[in-house]
N, C-alpha and C positions, 0 to 999 in steps of 0.2 A: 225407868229407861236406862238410867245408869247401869243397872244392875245386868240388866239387858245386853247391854254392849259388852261388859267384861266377860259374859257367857259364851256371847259371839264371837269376841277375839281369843278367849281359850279354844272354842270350839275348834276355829281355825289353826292355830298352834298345831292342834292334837292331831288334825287332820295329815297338816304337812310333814309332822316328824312319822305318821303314821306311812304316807306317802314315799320318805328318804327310806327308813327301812327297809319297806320293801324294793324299791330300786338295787339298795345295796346288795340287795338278795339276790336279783337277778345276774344271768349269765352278762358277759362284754355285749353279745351279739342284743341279748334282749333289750340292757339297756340303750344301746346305740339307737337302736328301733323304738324304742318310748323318748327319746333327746329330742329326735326326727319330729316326732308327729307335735311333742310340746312346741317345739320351736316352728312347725307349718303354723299351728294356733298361737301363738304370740308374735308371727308376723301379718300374720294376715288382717289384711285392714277392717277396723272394726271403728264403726261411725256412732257418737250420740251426737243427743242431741246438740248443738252449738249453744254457747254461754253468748246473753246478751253484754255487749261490750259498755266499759261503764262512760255514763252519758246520753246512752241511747235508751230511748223510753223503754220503760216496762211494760211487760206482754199483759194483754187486759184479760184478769181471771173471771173477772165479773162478768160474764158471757150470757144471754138468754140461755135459758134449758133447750131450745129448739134448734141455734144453732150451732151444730154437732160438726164439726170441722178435726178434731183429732182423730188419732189412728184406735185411741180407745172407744171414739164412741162408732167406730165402725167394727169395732170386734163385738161391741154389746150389742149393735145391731143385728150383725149377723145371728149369735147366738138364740134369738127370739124370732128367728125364721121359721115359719110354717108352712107356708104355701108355696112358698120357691126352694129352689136345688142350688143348696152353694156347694162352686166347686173350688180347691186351689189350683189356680191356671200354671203358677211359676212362684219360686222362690228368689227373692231379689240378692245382688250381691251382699247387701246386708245381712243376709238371711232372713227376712222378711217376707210371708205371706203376699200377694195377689190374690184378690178373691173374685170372683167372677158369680152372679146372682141370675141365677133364669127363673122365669116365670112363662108357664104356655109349654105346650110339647113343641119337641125340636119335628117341624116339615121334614116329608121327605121329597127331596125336587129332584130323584130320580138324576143324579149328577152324570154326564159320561164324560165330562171333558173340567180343566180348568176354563177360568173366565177367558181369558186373552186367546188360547186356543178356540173357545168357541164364539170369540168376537171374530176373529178370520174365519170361523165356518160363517160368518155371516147371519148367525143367530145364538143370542145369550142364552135360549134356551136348553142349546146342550151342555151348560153347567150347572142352568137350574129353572125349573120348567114351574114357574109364577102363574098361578090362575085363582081363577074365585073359586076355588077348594083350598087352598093352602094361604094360612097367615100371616099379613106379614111379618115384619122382623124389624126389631129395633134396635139396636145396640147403643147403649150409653158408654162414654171413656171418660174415668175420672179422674182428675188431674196426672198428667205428665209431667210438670213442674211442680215440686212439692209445695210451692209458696202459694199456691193460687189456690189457696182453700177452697174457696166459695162451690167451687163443684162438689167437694166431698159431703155441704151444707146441703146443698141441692138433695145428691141418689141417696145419702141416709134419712131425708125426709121421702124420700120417693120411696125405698124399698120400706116404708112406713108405712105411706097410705096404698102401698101393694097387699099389704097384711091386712090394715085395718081400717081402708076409705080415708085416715085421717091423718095430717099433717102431726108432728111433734108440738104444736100449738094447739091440736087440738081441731083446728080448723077442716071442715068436710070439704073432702077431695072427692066424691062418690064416682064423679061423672067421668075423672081421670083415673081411676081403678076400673070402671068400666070400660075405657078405652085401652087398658092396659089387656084387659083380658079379651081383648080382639085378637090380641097380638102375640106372637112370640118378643119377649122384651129377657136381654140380656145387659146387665149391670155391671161395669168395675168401677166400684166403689172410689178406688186409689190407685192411679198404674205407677204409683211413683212413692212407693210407701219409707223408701229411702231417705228421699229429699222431704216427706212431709217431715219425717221424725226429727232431721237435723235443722227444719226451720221454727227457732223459736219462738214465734208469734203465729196466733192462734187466729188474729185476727188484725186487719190492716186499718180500721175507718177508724179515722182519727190523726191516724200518723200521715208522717212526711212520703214520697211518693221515694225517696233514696234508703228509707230504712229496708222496704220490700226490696230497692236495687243490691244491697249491699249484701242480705240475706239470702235473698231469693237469687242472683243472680253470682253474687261471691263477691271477693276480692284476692288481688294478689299478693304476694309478700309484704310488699309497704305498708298492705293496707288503701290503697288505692281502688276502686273500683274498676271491676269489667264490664258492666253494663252491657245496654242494647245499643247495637248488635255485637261488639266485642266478645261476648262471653260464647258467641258462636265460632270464633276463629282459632280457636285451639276444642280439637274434639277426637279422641278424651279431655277431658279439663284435667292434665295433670301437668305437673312443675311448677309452673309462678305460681301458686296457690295459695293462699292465705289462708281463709274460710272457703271451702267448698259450697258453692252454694247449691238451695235445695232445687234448682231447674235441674239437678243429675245425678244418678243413681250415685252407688257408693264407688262405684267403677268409672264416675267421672262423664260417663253418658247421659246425653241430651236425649231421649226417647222419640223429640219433635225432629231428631233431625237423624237417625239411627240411616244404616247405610243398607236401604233394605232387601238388598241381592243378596246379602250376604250379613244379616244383624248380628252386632255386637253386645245387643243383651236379650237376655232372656224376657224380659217384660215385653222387649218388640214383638218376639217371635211369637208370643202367648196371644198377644193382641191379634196381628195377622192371621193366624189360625183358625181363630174363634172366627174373623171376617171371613177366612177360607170355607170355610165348613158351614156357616150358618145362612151365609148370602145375606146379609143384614139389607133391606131395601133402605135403610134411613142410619147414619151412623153421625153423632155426634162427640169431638172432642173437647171437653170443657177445660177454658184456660179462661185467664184474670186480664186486667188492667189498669188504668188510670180513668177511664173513659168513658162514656155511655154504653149498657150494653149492646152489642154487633154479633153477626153473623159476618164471617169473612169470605170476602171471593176465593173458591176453591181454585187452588192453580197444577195443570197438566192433568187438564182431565176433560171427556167430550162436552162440546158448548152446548148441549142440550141439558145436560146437567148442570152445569152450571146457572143455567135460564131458569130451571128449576127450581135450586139454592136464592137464585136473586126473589122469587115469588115469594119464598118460603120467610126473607128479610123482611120482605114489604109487611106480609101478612103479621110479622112478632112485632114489626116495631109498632104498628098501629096497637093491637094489644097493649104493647108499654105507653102507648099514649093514652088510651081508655082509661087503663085502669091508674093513671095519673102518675106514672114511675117514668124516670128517667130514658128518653127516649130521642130521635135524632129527629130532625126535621122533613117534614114528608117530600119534599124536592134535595132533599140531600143522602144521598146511597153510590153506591158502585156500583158499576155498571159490567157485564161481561167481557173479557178483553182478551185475545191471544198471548202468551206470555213473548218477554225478551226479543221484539221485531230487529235490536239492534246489539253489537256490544258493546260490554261486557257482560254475560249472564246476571239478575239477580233477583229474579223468581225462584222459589227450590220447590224442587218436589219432595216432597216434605210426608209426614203421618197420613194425612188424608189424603194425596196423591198415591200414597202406597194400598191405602184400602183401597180407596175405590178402583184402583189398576186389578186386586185380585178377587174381587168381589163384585165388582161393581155398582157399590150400594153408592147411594146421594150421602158423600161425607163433605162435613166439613168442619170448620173451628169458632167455636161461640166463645167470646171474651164478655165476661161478666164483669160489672168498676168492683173496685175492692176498698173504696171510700177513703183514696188518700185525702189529705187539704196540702196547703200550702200558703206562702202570704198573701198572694194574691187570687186564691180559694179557699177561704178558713173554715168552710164549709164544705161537710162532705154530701155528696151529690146522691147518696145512698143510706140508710140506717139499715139495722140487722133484718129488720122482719121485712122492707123492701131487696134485698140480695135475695132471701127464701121464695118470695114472690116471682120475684126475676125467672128464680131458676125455673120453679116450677111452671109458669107461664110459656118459658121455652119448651119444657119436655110435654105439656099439655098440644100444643100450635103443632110440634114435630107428629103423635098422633094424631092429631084431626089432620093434619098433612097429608099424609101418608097411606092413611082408612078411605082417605076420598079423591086422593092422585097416585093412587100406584102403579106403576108400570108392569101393567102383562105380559110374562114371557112363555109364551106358548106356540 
């Protein structure tokens, strides 16, 4: 190893004085124009991953083999692709990959208008003409916040048993590959492959519910946390910055909350596209929390849809009671509601307000617990192989949804 190194740091020497040389060689003009481009790439911000601070527990290596939550084991994944089409949708300000995963030929819905133009004709159909000839369409979003793993655990077991009927466990999914291939089904693995890379933990169950805040959501100079909802009130996340936390790309954007007339990053824009173009009838965004898993009320979007979304709650949470996972109590849910009757504003329209405004697909936001404790929960409410379950029980409930409630637009 030693020997190793000293090869390495000659190698380098040699490279550099090889490098002066030739500069010296050049014209004023040439080297002025090689200064330029060095110094564009030694300013320009470049994110690792963040060092855990000393005190704060250490990241748990000791992971099952099934749950695949890094940004490596979605590049291994992809690699062993056969049956679906990966594409890169965007490169993140990190320079960072977006991968986007279909499976099923892309419909043709014969488009002639966008959605909101053909909501004033008075029929969805002239953006995209839905019948029992054509597929529907599923679209998965994998974390927007880099800290909330557990979706990336989720679609790299999914684009798993898309391949091979079987989970990373092992475990036969048949029934859910055969509902995949009813369907046109579109996958991002990761929209936020930024903030996964700079969040140093791999996994949350165990820890305190602040290590995720501190991480996942940053801090300021002091060292002070941003928290919820704080960490929403400066957007971009730049200046008082301490740790950048992994909820924003390397440009300091919230993906969840991007301005979307006019988006500020590239991953928004990638996303919205994909919804523009494929008419997704069912789109889910996966995010994390503290809390039993939920389906959240979609806000600024038609109440029929919404009524919809409330069915589609009912029907997962019962499933999570079945199958004896962490579930809410069956008289206890949201109910559909107009947003902000009064003021001040404090509903947003937010990611899924944005799909479903140019798509019109049934989006919404599924928060999956992320197994914090605490002292007075020393107990986590989830283990590894129930989060897998979770997820996957969600993406199974959204196709049998969807295969037997779709709306016909014809």
């Amino acid at each position: 190893m030693e020997l190793f190194r000293y090869y390495s740091i000659q190698r380098h020497f040699e490279m550099g004085y090889n490098l002066l040389i030739t500069i010296f060689k050049m014209n004023k003009i040439k080297q002025k124009l090689l200064f330029i481009i060095l110094l564009i790439f030694i300013i320009k911000p470049s994110f690792s991953q963040v060092e855990i601070d000393d005190g704060d527990p250490l990241n748990n290596i000791n992971l099952p083999v099934f749950f695949k939550s890094k940004l490596s084991d979605i590049d291994k994944e992809i690699e062993n692709i056969k049956l679906g089409e990966v594409k890169t949708i965007a490169t993140s300000p990190g320079g960072l990959p977006i991968y986007a995963v279909y499976y099923g030929e892309k419909e043709n819905f014969h488009s002639k208008a966008n959605y909101n133009s053909a909501v004033a004709a008075k029929n969805p159909v002239f953006y995209a003409k839905k019948d029992s000839l054509t597929k529907p369409v599923v679209f998965f979003i994998g974390p927007v916040h880099g800290q909330e793993i557990e979706g990336i655990v989720g679609l790299v077991n999914l684009i798993h048993i898309a391949e091979t009927g079987k989970d990373h466990r092992g475990k036969d999914w048949s029934s859910l590959k055969n509902k995949m291939e009813k369907c046109r089904t579109i996958i991002i693995p990761c929209a936020n492959p930024d903030g996964r890379k700079r969040c140093p933990y791999d996994s949350f169950i165990g820890l305190p519910s602040k290590i995720m805040t501190k991480y996942g959501q940053g801090t300021r100079k002091d060292g002070t946390l941003w928290g919820w909802p704080k960490a929403k009130s400066v957007h971009p996340m730049h200046g008082d910055v301490g740790i950048l936390g992994a909820y924003f790309n390397d440009d300091g954007i919230n993906l969840m909350q991007d301005e979307y007339f006019s988006p500020m990053a590239k991953e928004t824009e990638a996303i919205l596209k994909i919804a523009r173009t494929e008419a997704p009838d069912i789109t889910v965004s996966l995010h994390s929390h503290s809390n039993k898993p939920i389906i959240l009320s979609p806000a600024f979007i038609a109440m029929f849809m919404k009524n919809r979304t409330l069915d589609l709650t009912l029907n997962l949470n019962e499933k999570y009671r079945k199958a004896g996972l962490a579930s809410w109590p069956s008289d206890w849910m949201w109910t559909p509601k107009i947003e902000d009757e009064k003021f001040p504003p404090k509903t947003t329209f937010n990611l899924i307000s944005a799909l479903h405004h140019i798509s019109g697909t049934m989006a919404f936001t599924f928060e999956c617990p992320q197994g914090f404790v605490s002292a007075d929960s020393p107990n986590s409410i989830v283990s590894f192989d129930d989060i897998l379950d979770i997820q996957l029980i969600l993406y199974e409930e959204m196709f049998d949804y969807i295969l037997k409630n779709r709306l016909i637009w014809n």
